[in-house]
N, CA, C and O atoms as a DFTB+ gen file, in Angstrom:
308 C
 N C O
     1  1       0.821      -1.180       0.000
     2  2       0.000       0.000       0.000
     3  2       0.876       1.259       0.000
     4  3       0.621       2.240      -0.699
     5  1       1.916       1.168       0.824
     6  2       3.029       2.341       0.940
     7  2       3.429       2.608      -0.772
     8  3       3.337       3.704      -1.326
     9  1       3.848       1.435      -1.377
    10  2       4.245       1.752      -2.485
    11  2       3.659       2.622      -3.980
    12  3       4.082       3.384      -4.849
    13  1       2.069       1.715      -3.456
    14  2       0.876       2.449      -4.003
    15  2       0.439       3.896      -3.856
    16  3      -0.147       4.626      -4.655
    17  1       0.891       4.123      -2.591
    18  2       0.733       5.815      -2.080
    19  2       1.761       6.922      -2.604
    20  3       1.512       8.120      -2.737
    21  1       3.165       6.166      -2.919
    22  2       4.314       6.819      -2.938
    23  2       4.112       7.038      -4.561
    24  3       4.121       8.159      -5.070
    25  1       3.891       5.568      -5.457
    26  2       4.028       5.537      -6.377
    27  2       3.120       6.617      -6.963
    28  3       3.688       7.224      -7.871
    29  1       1.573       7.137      -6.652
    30  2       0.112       8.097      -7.121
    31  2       1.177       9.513      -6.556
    32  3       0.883      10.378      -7.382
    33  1       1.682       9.817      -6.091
    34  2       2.644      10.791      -5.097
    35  2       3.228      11.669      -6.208
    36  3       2.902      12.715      -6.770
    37  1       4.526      10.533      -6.301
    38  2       5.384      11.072      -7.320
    39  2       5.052      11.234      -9.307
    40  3       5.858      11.589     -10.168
    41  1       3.817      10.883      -9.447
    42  2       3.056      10.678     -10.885
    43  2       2.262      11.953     -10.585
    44  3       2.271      12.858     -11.419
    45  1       1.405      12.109      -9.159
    46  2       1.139      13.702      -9.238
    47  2       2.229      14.803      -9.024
    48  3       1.780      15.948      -8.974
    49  1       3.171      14.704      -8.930
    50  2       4.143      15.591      -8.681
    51  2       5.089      15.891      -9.952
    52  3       5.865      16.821     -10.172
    53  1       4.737      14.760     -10.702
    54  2       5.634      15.141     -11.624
    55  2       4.053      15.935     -12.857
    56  3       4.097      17.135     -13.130
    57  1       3.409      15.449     -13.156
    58  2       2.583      15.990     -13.328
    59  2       2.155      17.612     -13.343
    60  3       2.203      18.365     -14.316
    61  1       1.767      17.897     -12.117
    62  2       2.072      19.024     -11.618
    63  2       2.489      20.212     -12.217
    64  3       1.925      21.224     -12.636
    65  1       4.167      19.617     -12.104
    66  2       5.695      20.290     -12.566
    67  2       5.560      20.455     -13.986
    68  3       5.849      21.533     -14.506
    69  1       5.103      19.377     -14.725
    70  2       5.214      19.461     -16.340
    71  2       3.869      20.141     -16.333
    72  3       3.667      20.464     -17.504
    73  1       2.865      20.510     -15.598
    74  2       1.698      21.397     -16.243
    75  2       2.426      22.948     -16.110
    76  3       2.544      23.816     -16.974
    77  1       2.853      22.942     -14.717
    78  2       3.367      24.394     -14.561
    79  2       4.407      25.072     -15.579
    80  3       4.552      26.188     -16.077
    81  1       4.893      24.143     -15.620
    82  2       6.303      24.194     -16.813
    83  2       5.037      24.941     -18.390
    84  3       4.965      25.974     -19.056
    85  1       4.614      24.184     -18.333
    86  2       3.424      24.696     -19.815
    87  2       3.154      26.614     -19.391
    88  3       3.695      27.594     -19.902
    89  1       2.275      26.543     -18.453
    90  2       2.113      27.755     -17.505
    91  2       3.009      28.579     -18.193
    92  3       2.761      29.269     -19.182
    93  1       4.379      28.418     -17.421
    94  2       4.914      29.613     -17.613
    95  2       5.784      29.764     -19.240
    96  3       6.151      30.796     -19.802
    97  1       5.912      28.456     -19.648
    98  2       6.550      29.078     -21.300
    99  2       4.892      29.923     -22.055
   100  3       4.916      30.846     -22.869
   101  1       3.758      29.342     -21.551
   102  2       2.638      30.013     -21.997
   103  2       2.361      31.485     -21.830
   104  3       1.810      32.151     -22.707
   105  1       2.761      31.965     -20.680
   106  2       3.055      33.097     -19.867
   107  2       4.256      33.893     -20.875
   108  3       4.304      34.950     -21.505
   109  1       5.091      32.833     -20.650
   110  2       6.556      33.671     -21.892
   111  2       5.867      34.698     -23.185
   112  3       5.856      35.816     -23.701
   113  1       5.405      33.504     -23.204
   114  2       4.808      33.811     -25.136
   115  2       3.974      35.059     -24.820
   116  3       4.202      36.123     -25.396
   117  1       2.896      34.909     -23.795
   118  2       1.844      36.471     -23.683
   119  2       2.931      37.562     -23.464
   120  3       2.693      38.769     -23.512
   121  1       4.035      37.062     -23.242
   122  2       4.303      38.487     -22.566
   123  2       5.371      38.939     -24.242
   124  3       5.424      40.042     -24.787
   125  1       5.911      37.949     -24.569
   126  2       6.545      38.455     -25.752
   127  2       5.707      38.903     -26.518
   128  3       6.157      39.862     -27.145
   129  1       4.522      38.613     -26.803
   130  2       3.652      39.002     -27.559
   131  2       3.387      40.507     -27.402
   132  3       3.514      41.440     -28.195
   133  1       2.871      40.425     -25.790
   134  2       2.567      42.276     -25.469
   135  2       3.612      43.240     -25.803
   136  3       3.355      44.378     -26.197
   137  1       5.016      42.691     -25.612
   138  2       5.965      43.445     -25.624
   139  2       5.940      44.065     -26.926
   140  3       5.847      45.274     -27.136
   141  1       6.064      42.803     -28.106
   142  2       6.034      43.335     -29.077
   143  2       5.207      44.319     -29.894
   144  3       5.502      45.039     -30.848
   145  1       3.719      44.061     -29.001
   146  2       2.619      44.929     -29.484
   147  2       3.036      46.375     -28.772
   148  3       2.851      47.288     -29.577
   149  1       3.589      46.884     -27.384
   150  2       3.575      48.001     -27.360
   151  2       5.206      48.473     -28.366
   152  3       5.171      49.587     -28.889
   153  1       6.001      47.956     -28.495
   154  2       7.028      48.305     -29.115
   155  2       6.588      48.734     -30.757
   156  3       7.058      49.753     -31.262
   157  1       5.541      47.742     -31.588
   158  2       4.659      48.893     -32.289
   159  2       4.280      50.084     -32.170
   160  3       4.400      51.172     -32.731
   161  1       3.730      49.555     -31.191
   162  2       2.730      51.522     -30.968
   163  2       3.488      52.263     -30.485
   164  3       3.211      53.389     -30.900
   165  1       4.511      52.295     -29.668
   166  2       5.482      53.235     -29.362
   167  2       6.218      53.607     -30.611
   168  3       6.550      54.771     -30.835
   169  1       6.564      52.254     -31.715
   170  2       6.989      53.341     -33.000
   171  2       6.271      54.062     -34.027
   172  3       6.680      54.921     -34.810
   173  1       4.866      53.437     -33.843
   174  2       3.621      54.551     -34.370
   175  2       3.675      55.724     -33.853
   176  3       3.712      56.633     -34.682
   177  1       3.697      56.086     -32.536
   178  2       3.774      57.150     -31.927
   179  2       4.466      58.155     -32.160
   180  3       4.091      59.287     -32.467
   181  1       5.711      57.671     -31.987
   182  2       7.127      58.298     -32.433
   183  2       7.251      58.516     -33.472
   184  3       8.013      59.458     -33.687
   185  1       6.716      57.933     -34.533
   186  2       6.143      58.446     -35.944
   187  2       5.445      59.810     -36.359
   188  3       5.709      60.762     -37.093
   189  1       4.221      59.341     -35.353
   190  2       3.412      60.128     -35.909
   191  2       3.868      61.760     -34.838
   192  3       3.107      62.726     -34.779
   193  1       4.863      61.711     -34.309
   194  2       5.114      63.015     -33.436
   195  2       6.221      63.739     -34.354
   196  3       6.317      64.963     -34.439
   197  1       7.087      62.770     -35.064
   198  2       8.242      63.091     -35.358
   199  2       7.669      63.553     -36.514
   200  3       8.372      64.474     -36.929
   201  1       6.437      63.298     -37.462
   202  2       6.082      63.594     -38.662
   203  2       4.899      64.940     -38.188
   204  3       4.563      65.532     -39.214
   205  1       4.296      65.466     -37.066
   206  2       3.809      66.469     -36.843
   207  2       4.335      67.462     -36.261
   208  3       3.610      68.448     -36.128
   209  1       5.972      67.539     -35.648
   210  2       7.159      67.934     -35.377
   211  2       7.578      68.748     -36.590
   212  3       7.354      69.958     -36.642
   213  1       8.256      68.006     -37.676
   214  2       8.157      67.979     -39.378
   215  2       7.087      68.884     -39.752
   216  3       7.622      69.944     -40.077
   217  1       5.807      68.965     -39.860
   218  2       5.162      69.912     -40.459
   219  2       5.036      71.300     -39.952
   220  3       4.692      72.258     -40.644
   221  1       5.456      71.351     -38.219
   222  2       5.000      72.341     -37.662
   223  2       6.680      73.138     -38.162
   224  3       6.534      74.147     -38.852
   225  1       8.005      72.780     -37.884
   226  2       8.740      73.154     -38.222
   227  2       8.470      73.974     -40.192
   228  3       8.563      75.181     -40.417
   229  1       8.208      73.088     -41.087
   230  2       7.795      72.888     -42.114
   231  2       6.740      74.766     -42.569
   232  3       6.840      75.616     -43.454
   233  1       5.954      74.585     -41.482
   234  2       4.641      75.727     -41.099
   235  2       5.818      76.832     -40.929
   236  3       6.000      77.670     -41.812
   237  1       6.409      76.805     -40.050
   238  2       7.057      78.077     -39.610
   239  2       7.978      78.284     -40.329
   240  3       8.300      79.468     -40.229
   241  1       8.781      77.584     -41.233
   242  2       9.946      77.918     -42.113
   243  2       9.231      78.531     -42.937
   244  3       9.510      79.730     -42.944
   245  1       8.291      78.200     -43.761
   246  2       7.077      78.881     -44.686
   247  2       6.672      80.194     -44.367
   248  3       6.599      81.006     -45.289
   249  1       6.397      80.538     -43.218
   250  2       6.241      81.707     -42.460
   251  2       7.231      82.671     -42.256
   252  3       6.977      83.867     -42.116
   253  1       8.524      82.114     -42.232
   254  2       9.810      83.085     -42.067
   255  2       9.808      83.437     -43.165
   256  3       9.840      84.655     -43.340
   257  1       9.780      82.741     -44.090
   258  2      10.734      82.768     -45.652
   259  2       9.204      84.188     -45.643
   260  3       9.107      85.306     -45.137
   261  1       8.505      83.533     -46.279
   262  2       6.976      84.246     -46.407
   263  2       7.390      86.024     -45.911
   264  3       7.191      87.032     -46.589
   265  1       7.992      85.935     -44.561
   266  2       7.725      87.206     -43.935
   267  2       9.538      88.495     -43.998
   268  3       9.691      89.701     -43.801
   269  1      10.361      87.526     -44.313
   270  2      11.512      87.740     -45.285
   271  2      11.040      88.393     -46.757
   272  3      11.471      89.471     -47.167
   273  1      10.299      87.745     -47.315
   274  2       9.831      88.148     -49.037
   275  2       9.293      89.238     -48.864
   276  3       9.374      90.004     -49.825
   277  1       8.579      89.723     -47.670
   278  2       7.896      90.983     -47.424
   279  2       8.751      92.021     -47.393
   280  3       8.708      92.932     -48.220
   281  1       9.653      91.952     -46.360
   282  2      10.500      93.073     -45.679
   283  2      11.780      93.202     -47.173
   284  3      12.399      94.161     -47.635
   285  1      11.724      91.647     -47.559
   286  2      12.509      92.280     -49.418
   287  2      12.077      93.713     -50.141
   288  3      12.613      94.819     -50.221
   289  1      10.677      93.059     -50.690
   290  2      10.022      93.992     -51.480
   291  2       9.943      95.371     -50.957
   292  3      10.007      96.355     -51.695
   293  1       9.784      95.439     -49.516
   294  2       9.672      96.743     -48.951
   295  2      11.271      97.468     -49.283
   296  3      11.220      98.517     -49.925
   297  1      12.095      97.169     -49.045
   298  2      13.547      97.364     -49.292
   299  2      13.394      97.813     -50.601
   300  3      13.197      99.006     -50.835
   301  1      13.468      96.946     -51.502
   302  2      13.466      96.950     -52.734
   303  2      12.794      98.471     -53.746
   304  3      13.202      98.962     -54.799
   305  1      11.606      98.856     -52.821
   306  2      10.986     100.003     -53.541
   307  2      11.333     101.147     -53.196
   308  3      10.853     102.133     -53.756
């Protein structure tokens, strides 16, 4: 009977171990997964700042030049 007890023992224990083992490479994977999903959107982000950065610079160079061409012509006459 001892052997019978020891033997159901160590078959749940190993058991167990190989479910948990699943667990956490399962766990691995969600988390590589998330990682990779915010490491997207953080370079969407950074995109889309660095490209509205770009226009606003873009806006105001337009505006200098623009307000330069003025103070030309005034010179000029």
């Amino acid at each position: 009977m001892k052997k019978l007890f020891l033997l159901f023992a160590v078959a749940t224990m190993s058991l167990s171990i190989y479910s948990c083992r699943e667990t956490t490479e399962e766990n691995a994977e969600d988390t590589v997964e998330s990682m990779e999903e915010n490491v997207e959107e953080a370079a969407n982000d950074a995109e889309n700042e660095i490209e509205a950065a770009g226009e606003e610079v873009e806006t105001e160079m337009e505006e200098e030049v623009e307000g330069t061409d003025d103070m030309n012509e005034d010179d000029d006459m």
